[in-house]
BAZA-79106 format. One line per 2 residues: number of its first residue (from 1); for each residue x, y, z of N, C-alpha, C. Coordinates in steps of 0.1 Angstrom, whole numbers. Layout:
% residues N
NUM	X Y Z X Y Z X Y Z ~ ...
% end
This chain:
% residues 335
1	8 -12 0 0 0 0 9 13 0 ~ 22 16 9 27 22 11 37 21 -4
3	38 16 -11 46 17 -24 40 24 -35 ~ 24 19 -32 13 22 -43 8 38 -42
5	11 44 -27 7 57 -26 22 63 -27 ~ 32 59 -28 42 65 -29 46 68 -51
7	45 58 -56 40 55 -74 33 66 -75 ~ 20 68 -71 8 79 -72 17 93 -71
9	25 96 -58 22 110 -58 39 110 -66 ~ 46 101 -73 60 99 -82 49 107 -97
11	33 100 -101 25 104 -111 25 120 -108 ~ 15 117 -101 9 133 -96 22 143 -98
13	33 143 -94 44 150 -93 51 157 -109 ~ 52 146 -113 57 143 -130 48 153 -140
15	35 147 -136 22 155 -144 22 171 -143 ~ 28 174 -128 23 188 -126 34 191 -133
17	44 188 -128 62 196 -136 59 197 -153 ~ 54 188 -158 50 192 -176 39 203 -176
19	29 203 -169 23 210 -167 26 229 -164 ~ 35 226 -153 46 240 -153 52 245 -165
21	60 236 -167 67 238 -178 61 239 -194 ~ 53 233 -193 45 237 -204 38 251 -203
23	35 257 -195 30 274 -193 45 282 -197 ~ 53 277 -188 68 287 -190 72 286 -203
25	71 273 -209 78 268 -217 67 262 -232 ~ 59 274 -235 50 263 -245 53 258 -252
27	62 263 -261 71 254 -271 73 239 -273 ~ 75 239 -261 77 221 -258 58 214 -257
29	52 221 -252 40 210 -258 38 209 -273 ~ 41 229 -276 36 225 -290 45 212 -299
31	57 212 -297 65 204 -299 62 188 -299 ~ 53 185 -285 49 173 -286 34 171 -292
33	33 179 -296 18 180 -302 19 178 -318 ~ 30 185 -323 31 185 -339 36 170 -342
35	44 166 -333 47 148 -336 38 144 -338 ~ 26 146 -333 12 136 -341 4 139 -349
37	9 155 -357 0 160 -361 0 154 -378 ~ -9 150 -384 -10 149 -397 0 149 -409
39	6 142 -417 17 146 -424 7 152 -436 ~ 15 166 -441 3 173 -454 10 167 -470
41	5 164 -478 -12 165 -480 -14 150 -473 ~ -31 151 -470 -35 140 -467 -50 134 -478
43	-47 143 -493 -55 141 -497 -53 146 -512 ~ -61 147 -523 -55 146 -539 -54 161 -536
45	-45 168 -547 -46 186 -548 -52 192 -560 ~ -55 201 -559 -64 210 -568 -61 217 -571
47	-55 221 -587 -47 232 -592 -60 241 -598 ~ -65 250 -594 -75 259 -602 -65 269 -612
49	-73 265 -626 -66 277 -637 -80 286 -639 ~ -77 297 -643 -85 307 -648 -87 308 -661
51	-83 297 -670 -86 300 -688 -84 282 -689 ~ -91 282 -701 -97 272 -707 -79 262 -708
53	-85 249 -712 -76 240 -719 -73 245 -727 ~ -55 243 -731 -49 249 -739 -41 261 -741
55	-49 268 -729 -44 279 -731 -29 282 -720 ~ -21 290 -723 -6 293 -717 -4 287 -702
57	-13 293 -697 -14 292 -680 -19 278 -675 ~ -30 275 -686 -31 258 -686 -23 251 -686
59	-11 249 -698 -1 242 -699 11 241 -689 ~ 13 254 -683 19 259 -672 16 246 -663
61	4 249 -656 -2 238 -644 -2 225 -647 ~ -3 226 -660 -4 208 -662 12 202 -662
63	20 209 -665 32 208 -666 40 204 -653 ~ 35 210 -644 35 213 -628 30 197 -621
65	13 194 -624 10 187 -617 16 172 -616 ~ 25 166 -628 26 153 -625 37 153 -618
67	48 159 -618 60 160 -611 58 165 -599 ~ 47 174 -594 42 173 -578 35 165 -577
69	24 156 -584 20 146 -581 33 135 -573 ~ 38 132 -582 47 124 -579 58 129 -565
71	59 137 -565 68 141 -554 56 141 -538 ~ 48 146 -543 38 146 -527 30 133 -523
73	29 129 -535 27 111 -534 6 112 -533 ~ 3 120 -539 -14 126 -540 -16 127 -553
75	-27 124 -561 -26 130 -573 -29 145 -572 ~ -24 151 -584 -28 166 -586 -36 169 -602
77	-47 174 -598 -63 174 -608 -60 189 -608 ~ -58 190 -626 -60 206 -631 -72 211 -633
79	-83 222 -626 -92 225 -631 -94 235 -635 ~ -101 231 -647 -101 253 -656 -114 258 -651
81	-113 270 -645 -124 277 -646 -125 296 -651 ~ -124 294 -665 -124 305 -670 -131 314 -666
83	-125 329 -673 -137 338 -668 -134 350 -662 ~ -133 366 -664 -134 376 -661 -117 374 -659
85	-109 373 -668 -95 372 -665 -87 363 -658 ~ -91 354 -653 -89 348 -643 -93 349 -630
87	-101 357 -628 -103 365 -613 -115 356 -605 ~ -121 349 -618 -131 336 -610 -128 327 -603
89	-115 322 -608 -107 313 -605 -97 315 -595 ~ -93 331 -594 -83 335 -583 -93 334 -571
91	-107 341 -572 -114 341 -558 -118 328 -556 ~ -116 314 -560 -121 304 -558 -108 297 -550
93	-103 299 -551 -86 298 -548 -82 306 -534 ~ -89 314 -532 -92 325 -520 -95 324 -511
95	-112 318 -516 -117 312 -502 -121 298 -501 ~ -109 292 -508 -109 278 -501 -102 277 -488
97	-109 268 -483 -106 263 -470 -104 249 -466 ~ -97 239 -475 -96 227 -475 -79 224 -475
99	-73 235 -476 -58 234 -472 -53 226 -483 ~ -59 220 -495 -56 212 -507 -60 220 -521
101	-62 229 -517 -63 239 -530 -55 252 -537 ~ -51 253 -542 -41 259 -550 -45 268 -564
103	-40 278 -570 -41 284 -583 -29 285 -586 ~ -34 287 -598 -19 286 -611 -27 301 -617
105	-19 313 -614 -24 325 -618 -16 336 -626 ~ -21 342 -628 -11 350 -639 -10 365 -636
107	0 373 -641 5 387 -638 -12 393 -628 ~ -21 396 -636 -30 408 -636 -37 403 -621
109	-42 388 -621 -48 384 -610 -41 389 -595 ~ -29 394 -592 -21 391 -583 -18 408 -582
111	-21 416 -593 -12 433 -598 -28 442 -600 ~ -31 443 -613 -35 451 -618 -53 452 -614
113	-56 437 -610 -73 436 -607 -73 444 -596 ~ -71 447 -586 -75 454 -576 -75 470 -578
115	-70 473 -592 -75 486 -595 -83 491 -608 ~ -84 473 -610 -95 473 -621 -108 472 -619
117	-107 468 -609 -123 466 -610 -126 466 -593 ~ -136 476 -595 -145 482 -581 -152 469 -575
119	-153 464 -576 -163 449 -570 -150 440 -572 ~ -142 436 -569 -132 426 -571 -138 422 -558
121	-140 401 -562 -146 400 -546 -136 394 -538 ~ -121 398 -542 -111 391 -534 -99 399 -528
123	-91 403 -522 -77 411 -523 -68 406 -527 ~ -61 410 -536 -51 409 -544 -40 407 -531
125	-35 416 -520 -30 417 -510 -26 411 -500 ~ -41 406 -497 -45 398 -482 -49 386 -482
127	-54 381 -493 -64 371 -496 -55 357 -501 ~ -40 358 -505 -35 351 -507 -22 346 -499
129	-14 332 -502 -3 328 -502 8 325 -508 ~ 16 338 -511 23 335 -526 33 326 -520
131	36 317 -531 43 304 -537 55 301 -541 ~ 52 305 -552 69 303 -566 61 314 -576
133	72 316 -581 68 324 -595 72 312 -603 ~ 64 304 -609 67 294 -618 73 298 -634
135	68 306 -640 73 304 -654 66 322 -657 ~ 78 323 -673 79 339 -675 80 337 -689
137	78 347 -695 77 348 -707 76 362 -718 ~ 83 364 -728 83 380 -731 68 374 -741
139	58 388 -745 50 384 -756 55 388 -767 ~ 47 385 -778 53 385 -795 42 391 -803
141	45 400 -808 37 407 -813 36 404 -826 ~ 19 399 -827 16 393 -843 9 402 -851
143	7 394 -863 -2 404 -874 -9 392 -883 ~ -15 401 -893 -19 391 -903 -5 394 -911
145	-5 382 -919 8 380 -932 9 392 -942 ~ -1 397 -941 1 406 -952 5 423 -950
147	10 422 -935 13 434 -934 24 432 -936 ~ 34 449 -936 48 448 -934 53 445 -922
149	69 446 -924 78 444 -912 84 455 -905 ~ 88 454 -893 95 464 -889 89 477 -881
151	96 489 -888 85 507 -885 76 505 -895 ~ 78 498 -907 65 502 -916 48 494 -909
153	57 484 -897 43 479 -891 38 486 -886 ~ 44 502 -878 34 508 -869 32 519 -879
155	38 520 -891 31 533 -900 17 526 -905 ~ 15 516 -908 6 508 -912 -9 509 -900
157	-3 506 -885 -10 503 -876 -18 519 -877 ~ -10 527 -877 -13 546 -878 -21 548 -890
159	-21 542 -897 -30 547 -910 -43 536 -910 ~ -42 525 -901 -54 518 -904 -66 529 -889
161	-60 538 -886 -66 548 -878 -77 531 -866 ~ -95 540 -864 -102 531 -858 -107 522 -862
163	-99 515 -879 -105 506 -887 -101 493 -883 ~ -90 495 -878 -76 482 -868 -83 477 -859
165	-87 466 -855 -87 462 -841 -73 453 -835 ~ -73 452 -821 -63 440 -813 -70 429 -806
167	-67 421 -803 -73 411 -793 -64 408 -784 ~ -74 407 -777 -67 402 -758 -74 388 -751
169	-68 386 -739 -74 376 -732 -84 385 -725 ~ -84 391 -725 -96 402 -717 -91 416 -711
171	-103 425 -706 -101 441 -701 -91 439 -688 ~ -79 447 -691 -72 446 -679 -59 436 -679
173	-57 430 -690 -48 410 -690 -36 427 -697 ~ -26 413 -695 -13 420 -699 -11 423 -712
175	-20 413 -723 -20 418 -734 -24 429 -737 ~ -35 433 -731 -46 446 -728 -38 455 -727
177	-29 453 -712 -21 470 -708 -11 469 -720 ~ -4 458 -722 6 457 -728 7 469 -747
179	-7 465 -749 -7 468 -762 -12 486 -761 ~ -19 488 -748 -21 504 -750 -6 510 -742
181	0 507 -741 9 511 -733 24 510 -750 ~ 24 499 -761 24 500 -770 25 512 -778
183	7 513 -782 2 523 -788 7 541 -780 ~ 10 538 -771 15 553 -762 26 557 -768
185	36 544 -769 52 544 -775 53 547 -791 ~ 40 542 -796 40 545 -811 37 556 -814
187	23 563 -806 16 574 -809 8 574 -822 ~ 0 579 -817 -8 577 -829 -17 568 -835
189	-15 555 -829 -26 544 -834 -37 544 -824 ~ -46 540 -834 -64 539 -827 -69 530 -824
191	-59 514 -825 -67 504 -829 -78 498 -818 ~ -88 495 -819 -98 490 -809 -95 476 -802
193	-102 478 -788 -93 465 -782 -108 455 -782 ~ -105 446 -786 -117 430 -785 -114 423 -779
195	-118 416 -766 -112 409 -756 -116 394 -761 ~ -114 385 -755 -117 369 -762 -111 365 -749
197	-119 352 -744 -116 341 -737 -102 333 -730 ~ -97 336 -743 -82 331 -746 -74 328 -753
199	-59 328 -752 -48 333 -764 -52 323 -774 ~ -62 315 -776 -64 306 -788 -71 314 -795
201	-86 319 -789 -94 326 -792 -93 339 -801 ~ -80 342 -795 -74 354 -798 -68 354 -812
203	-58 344 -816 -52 338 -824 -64 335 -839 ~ -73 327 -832 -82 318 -842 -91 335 -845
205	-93 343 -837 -100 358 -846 -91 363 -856 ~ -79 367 -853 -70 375 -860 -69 363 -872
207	-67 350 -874 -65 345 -889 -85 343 -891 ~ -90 347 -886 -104 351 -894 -108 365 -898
209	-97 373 -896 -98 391 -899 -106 395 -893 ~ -108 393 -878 -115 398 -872 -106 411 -864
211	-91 407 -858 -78 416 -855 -72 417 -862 ~ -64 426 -865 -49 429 -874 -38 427 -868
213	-42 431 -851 -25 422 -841 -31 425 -824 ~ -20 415 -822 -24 410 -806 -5 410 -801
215	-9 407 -788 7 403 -781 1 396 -774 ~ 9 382 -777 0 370 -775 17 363 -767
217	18 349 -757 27 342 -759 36 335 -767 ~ 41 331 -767 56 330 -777 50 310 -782
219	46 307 -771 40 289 -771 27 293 -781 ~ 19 303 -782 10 302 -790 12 314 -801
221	24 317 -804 19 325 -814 34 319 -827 ~ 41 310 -821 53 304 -834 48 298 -838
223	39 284 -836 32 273 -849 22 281 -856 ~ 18 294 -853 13 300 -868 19 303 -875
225	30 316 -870 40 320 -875 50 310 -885 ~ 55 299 -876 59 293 -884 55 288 -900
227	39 284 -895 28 277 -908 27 293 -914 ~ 29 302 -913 29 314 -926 15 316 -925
229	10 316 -911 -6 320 -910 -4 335 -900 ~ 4 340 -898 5 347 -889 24 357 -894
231	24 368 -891 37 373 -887 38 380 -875 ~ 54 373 -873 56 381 -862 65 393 -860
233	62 405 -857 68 419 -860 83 417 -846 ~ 78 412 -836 90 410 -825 88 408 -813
235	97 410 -802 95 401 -793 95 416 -775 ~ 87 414 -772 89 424 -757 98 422 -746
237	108 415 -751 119 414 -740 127 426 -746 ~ 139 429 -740 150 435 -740 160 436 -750
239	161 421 -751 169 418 -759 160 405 -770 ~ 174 399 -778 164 388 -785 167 377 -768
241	151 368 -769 150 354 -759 151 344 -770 ~ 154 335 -757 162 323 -755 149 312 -764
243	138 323 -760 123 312 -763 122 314 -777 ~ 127 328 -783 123 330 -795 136 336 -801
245	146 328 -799 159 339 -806 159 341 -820 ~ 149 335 -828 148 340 -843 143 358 -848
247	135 362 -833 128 373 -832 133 386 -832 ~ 134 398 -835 143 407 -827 134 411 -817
249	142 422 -809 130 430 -800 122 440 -803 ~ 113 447 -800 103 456 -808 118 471 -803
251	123 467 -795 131 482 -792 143 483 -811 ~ 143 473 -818 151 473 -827 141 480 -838
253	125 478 -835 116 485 -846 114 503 -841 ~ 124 504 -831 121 516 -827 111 520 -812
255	108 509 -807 101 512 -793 109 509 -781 ~ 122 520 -780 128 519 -766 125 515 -754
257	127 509 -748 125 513 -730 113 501 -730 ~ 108 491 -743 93 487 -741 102 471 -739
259	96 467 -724 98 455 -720 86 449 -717 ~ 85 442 -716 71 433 -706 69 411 -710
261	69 411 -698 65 396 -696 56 390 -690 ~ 50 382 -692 37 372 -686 43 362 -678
263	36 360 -673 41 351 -659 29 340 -652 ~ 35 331 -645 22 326 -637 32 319 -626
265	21 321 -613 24 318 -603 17 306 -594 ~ 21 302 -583 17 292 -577 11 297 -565
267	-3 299 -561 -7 306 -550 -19 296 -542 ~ -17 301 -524 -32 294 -522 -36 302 -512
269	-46 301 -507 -53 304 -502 -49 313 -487 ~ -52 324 -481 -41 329 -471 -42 321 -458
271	-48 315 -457 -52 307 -443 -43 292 -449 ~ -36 293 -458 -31 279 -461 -19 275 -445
273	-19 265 -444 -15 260 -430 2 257 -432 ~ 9 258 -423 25 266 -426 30 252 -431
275	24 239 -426 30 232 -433 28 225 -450 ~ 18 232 -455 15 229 -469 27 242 -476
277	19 254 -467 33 263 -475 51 262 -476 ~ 52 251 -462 69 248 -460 68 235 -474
279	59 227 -476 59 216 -482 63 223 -495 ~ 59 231 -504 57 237 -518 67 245 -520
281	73 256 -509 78 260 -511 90 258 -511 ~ 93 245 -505 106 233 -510 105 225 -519
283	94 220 -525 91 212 -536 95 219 -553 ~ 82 227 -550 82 238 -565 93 240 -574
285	102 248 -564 111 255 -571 122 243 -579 ~ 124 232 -574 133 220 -573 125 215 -585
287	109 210 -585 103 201 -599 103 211 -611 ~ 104 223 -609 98 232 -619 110 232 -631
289	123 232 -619 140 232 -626 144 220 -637 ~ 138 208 -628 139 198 -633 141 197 -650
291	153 193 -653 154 192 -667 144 186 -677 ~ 135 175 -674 122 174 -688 110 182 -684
293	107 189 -664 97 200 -670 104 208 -671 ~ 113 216 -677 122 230 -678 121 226 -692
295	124 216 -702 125 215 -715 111 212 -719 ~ 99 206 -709 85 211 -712 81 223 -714
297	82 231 -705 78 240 -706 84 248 -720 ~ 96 244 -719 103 257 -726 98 257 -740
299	93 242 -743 84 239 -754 71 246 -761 ~ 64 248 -748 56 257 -749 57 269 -746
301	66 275 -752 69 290 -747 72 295 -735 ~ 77 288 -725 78 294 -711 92 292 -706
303	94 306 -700 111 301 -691 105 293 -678 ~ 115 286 -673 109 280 -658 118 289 -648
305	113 291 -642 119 295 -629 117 289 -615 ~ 109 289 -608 105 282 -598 111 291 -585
307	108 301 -581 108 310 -574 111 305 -558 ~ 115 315 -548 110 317 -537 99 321 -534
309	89 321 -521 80 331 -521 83 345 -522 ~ 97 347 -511 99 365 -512 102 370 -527
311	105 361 -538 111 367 -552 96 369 -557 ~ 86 359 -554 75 360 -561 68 374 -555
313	69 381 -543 66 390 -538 70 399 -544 ~ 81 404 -545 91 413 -558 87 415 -564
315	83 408 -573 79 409 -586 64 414 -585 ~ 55 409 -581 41 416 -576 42 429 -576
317	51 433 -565 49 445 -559 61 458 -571 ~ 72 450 -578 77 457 -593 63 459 -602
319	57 453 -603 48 454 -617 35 460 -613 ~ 31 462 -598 22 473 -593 18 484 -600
321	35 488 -594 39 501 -601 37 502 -618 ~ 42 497 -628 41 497 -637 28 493 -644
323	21 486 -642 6 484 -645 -1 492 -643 ~ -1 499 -630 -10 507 -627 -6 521 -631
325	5 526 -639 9 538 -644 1 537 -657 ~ 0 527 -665 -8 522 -676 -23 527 -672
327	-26 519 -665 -44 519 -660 -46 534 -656 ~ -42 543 -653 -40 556 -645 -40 563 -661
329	-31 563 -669 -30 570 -681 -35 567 -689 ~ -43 556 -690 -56 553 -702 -71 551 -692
331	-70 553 -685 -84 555 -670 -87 542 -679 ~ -84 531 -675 -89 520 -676 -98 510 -664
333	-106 508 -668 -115 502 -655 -125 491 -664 ~ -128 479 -658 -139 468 -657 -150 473 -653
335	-161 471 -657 -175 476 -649 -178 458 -647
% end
């Protein structure tokens, strides 16, 4: 008896001291608490795109999902849900709350919507968990075949006055700012902007003479080019790319200082839980590199990168500024 009451108050004693020390010291429960806690994912993942199959940002994610399938040991299911730029698809991505959901998004969703549009029902700011900056890309500025090359393209663009139209992925998309921000550098052209669904969309108007030119990606705008359905005047990087070194830059047709690239990123939801974001944020950048998706992608027009989160913040918060100098000097707005 006297052993058994002596055992008891050896319990009782033991219990209280973790008990102490767990108030002074919470670290250490939490510590014994995360040992049991769930390894992430514990279930398939959900890449939401904002534009149909086929299109840039699609390929991007699909490119993505088998090589994180395989690394997280889950499958990973691409789903498109087009629509208002991607912005359907970004707020769906926003306010998930299943800790297995993810977007594959692009420049405008992340920069330019929060001053496009008065009813945005998400924050660009708050509402997310940035990722990786996955993949970049300069655009290529097309036409129909039968225009010229070079300055005589924008003397041409200047004389077809309001009769010209451009196509975009929609009001507000990069091709959108990209091409009035263009027209600022050229001076003088009128051409009207027609938004479309996406860069296929876009592509398949312009060889129906519905546009005369777009600044479209480089994965969808060379197998026209190449087939002689399409020309391409040049490229909005800097210099000639790596994706398109046949191209020059539009700064060689005479548009200085004119850079711009498309992008898409890997984001989720801001309540995503630190260990899905420590998981990704070590995975991503490592599959994305990987030599057959890096030579995927590059296939379809994209550099790979595979970012940090803080690089992917950079860049957001670079292209703010610059987007929104566009949107400000053409009072551009979504109703």
């Amino acid at each position: 008896m006297k052993a058994h009451r002596l055992s008891t108050r050896r319990t009782l004693l033991a219990t209280t001291l973790f008990i102490a020390a767990s108030a002074v010291f919470p670290w250490a429960a939490a510590q014994k608490a995360s040992t049991t806690a769930p390894a992430w994912p514990t279930k398939p993942i959900k890449l939401i795109v904002g534009f149909p199959g086929g299109s840039t940002p699609d390929m991007a994610a699909r490119s993505l999902a088998e090589p994180l399938s395989k690394a997280l040991g889950q499958p990973v299911v691409v789903e498109n849900r087009p629509g208002a730029s991607g912005n359907i698809a970004a707020d769906a991505v926003a306010k998930a709350t299943d800790d297995h959901t993810f977007g594959v998004v692009i420049n405008g969703n992340l920069t330019s919507a929060k001053m496009l549009y008065s009813k945005l029902p998400y924050d660009p700011a708050k509402d997310f968990s940035l990722i990786s900056l996955l993949t970049t890309a300069p655009l290529v500025l097309v036409t129909t075949p039968n225009q010229p090359d070079g300055t005589a393209f924008f003397d041409a663009a200047r004389n077809g006055a309001d009769k010209w139209n451009y196509g975009s992925v929609g009001v507000g998309s990069v091709g959108h700012l990209g091409m009035e921000y263009l027209k600022l550098k050229v001076g003088s052209v009128s051409a009207v902007h027609v938004p479309y669904a996406g860069n296929p969309a876009v592509v398949t108007a312009m060889l129906g003479g519905q546009v005369q030119m777009a600044l479209v990606p480089p994965g969808v705008a060379m197998p026209q080019v190449k087939a002689g359905k399409l020309k391409a005047i040049g490229v909005t990087s800097s210099g000639r790319s790596a994706l398109v070194p046949e191209l020059p830059p539009l700064s060689d047709a005479g548009l200085r200082g004119f850079e711009l690239e498309v992008w898409t990123a890997l984001v989720g939801p801001a309540n995503l839980s630190g260990a899905a974001q420590a998981r990704l944020a070590s995975e991503v950048p490592q599959l994305i590199k990987q030599d057959e998706t890096r030579q995927r992608l590059f296939n379809q027009g994209w550099r790979a990168v595979g970012s940090t989160p803080e690089v992917l913040k950079a860049r957001v918060k670079s292209e703010l500024s610059i987007m929104g100098g566009i949107i400000a000097m053409r009072n551009i707005k979504v109703e």
